[in-house]
Structure formats: C-alpha cells, structure tokens
N, C-alpha and C positions, 0 to 999 in steps of 0.2 A: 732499319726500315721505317719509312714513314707511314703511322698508323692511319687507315679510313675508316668510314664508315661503310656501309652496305650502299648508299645511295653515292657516296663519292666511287665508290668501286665500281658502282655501273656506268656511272660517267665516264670514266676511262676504257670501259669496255666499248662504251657507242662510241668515246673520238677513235678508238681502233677499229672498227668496221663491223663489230658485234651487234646484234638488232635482237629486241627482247622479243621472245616468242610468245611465253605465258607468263603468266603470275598464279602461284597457287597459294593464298596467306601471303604469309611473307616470303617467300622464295619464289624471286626471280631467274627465270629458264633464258641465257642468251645462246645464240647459235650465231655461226658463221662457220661458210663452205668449205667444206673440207677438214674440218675440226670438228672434235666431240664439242655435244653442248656442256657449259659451266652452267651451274646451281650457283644463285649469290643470294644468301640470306640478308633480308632489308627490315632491320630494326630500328625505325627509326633515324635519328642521328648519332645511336649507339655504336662506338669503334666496334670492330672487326676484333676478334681473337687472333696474337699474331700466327700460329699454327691453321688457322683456317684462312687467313688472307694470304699468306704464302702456299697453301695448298690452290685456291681458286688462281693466282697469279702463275703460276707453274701450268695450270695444265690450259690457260688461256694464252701461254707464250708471253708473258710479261715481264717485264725487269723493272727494277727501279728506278729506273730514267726515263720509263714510261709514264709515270705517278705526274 
C-alpha cells in the first residue's frame, strides 16, 4: 500500500465527495451522507502509520486504486 500523509489522505477524501467539517488541533473531521464521519490526523507532511491509514481507508470506503 502506498504510504500518505494526513494532508494527502484528505485530498483523496475531498476528490471522493467528503467535505471537512471541523478541525480540532490536528484532527480533521470529514463527513459525507449517509456514512459515519472519519477522524484523519494532519501531522504535517508526516506519513500515516500504516494500521491507521488502513483503518481510516476501510471505514471511508477506499481501496487502493483510489490513492
């Protein structure tokens, strides 16, 4: 799997239709209808841990060919 960062990870949430609700620190809240909201922690241009970026990928409906 191709590693991101927190700031790449949201970018592929907004080209999917997700639209950031809040920001609290570093955690960014996206939402989109009909789905729970994902939590995407934004460190910077710090990669992703891959256990947490495959957790927010999963429950946002993402596959790797989304990336």
């Amino acid at each position: 799997m191709k590693s991101l960062s927190g700031k790449e990870l949201c970018q592929v949430l907004e080209r999917q239709g997700w639209a950031c609700t809040s920001i609290r620190g570093s955690h960014h809240r996206y939402e989109k209808p009909g789905v729970a909201p994902v939590i995407v922690p934004v460190h910077g241009n710090k990669s992703l841990k891959t256990g947490m970026q495959h957790a927010i990928m999963k429950a946002a409906g993402l596959t790797e060919h989304d990336l």
